[in-house]
GUPAMI-855903 format. One line per field, with one value per residue (C-alpha): residue number from 1; residue in one letter; y, z, x. Coordinates in steps of 0.001 Angstrom, whole numbers. Layout:
<atoms>
marlum: (NUM, ...)
marvex: (a, ...)
north: (Y, ...)
up: (Z, ...)
east: (X, ...)
</atoms>
This chain:
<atoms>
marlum: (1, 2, 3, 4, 5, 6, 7, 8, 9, 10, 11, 12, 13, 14, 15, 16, 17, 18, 19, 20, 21, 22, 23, 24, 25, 26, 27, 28, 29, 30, 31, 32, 33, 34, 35, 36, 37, 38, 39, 40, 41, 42, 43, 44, 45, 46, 47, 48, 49, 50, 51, 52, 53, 54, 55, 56, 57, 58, 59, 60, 61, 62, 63, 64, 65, 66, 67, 68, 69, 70, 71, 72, 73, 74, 75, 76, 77, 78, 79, 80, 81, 82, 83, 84, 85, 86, 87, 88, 89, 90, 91, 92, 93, 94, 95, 96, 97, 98, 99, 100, 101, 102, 103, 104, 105, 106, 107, 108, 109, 110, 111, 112, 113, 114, 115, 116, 117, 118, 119, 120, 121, 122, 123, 124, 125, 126, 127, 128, 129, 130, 131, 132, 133, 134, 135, 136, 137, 138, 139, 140, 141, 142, 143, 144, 145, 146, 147, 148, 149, 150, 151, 152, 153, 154, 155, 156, 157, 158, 159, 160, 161, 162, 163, 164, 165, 166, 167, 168, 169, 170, 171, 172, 173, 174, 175, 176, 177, 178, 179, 180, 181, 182, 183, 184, 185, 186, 187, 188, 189, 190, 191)
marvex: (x, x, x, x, x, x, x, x, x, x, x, x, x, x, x, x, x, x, x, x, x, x, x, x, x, x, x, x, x, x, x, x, x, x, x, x, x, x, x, x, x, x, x, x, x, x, x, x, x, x, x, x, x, x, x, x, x, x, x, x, x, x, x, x, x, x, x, x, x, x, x, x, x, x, x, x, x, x, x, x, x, x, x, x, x, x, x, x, x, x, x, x, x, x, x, x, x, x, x, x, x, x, x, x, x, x, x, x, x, x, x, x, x, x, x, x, x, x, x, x, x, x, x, x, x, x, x, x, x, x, x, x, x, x, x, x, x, x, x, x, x, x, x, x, x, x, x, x, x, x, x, x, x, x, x, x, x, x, x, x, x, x, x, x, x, x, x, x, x, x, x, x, x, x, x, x, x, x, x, x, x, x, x, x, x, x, x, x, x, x, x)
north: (0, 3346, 6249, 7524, 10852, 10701, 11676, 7935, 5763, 2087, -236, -4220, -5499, -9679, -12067, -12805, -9426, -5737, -2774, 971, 4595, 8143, 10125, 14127, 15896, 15956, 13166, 10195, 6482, 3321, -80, -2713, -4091, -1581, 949, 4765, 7166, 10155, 11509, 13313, 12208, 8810, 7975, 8144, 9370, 6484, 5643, 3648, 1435, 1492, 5396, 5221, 2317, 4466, 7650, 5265, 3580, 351, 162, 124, 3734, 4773, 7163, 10715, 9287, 9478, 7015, 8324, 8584, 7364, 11368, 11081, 13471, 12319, 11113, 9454, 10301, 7251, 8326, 5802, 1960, -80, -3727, -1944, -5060, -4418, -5622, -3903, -6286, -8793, -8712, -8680, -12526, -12833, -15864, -18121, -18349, -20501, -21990, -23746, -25007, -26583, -23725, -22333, -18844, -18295, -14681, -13199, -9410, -8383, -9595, -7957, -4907, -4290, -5000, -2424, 34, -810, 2421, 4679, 3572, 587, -2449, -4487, -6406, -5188, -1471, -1686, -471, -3222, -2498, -1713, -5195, -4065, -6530, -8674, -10570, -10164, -9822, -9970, -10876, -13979, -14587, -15641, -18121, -15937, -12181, -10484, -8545, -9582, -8614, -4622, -3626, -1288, 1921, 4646, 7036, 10875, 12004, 14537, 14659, 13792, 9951, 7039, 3885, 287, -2597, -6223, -8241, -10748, -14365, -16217, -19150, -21958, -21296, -20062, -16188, -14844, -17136, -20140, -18067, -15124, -13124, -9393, -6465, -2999, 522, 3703, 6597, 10414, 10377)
up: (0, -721, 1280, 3952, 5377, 9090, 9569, 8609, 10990, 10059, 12193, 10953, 11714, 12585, 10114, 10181, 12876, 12452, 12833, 13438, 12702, 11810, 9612, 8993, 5818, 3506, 5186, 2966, 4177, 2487, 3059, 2149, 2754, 4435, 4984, 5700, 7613, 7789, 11468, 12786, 15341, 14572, 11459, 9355, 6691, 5243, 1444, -405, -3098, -4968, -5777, -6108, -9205, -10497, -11142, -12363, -14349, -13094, -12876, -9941, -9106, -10598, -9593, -9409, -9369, -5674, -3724, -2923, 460, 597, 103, -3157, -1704, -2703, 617, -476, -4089, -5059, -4842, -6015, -6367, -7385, -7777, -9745, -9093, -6581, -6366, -5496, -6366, -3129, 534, 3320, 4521, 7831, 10265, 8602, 5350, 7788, 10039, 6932, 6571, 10146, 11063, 14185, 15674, 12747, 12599, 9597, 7974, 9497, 12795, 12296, 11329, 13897, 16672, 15656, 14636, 18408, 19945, 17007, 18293, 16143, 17404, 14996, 11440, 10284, 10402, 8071, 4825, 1528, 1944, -1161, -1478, -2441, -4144, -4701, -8206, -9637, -13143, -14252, -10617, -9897, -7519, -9350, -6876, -6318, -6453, -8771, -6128, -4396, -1552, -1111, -3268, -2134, -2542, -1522, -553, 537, 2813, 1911, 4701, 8518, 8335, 10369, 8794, 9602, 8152, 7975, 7056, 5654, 7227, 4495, 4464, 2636, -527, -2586, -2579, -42, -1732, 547, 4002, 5032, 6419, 8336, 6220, 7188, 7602, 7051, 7935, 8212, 4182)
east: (0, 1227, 2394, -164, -560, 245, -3739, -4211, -5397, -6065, -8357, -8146, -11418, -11033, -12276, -16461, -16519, -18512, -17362, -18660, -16645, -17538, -16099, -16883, -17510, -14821, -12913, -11785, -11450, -10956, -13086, -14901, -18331, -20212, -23914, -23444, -26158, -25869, -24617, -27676, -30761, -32189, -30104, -33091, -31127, -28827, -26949, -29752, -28487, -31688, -31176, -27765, -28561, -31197, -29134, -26627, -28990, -27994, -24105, -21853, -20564, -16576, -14565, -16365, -19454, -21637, -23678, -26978, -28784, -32835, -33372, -31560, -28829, -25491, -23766, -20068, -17761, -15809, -12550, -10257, -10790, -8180, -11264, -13789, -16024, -18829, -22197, -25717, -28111, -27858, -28476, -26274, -25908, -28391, -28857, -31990, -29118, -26116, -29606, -31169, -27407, -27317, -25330, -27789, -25407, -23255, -22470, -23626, -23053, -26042, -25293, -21790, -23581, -26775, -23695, -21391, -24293, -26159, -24174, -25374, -28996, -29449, -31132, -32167, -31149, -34761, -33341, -30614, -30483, -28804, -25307, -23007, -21288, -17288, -15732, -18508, -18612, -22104, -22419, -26159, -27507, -25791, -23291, -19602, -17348, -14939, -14030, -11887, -10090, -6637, -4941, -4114, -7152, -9173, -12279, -11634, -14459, -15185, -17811, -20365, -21864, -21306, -21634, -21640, -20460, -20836, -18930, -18891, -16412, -18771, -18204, -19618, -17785, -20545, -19078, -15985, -17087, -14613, -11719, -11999, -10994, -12777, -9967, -9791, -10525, -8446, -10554, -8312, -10056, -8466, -7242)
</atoms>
């Protein structure tokens, strides 16, 4: 990874774990699967996929281009991204998928998500919003084995807006999508 400014801070989120951060208008950080609200009283403001797709007209944001809040206000300017495969067609993975499996408690991105989001008032999976699924291999809505991204890649994003981001770093491990080991993800914030 290149040269950081010595504003950089990184936090490594573990494997199959959430995480929660804020970051102000104008700030830049770099991650991977996450949602975004915006930072004021009740979070009812938060990026929706389904507007960001429709003033795409379907495609997955590049650089310049803005995901959009469920307002329609754009919230985050891609940056950089070094994948360029994402996905915002699916869900985040939730508890009934590993429970049909036999797999009763496995933590899921929603799990992952509700947790890290419960100090931000949060509570439950039911609140959240689809998540923009970075690095996710989905070319016309179906789920490829494995992603086209490698270690080091990353999006990089700029706030907007005052935002409050939570991340997964998706456990999925039933199939090949997170290349046979779901591993920890690293969040630089302060770009």
């Amino acid at each position: 990874m290149e040269n950081l400014p010595a504003t950089a801070k990184t936090h490594i989120v573990p494997a199959a774990q959430g995480y929660a951060f804020e970051v102000t208008k104008g700030e830049r950080f770099r991650i991977v699967d996450f949602m975004a609200w915006v930072n004021e009283p009740g979070l009812k403001k938060h990026v929706r996929i389904s507007y960001t797709q429709f003033r795409l007209q379907g495609v997955s944001p590049d650089i310049g281009e803005h995901l959009r809040t469920n307002h329609d206000a754009p919230a985050l300017t891609i940056t950089a991204d070094t994948c360029k495969v994402h996905d915002m067609t699916f869900m985040p993975c939730f508890p009934e998928v590993y429970a049909e499996c036999g797999l009763e408690g496995h933590r899921s991105c929603t799990m992952n998500i509700t947790e890290a989001m419960e100090p931000y008032g949060i509570t439950s999976r039911l609140e959240l919003p689809d998540p923009f699924n970075i690095f996710m291999n989905s070319p016309n809505y179906t789920l490829k084995p494995i992603s086209n991204s490698k270690p080091g890649d990353y999006i990089e994003m700029e706030a907007l807006k005052d935002l409050v981001i939570g991340v997964s770093c998706c456990p999925y491990d039933l199939g090949t999508y997170n290349g046979d080991e779901i591993t920890p993800i690293a969040v630089i914030t302060g770009l």
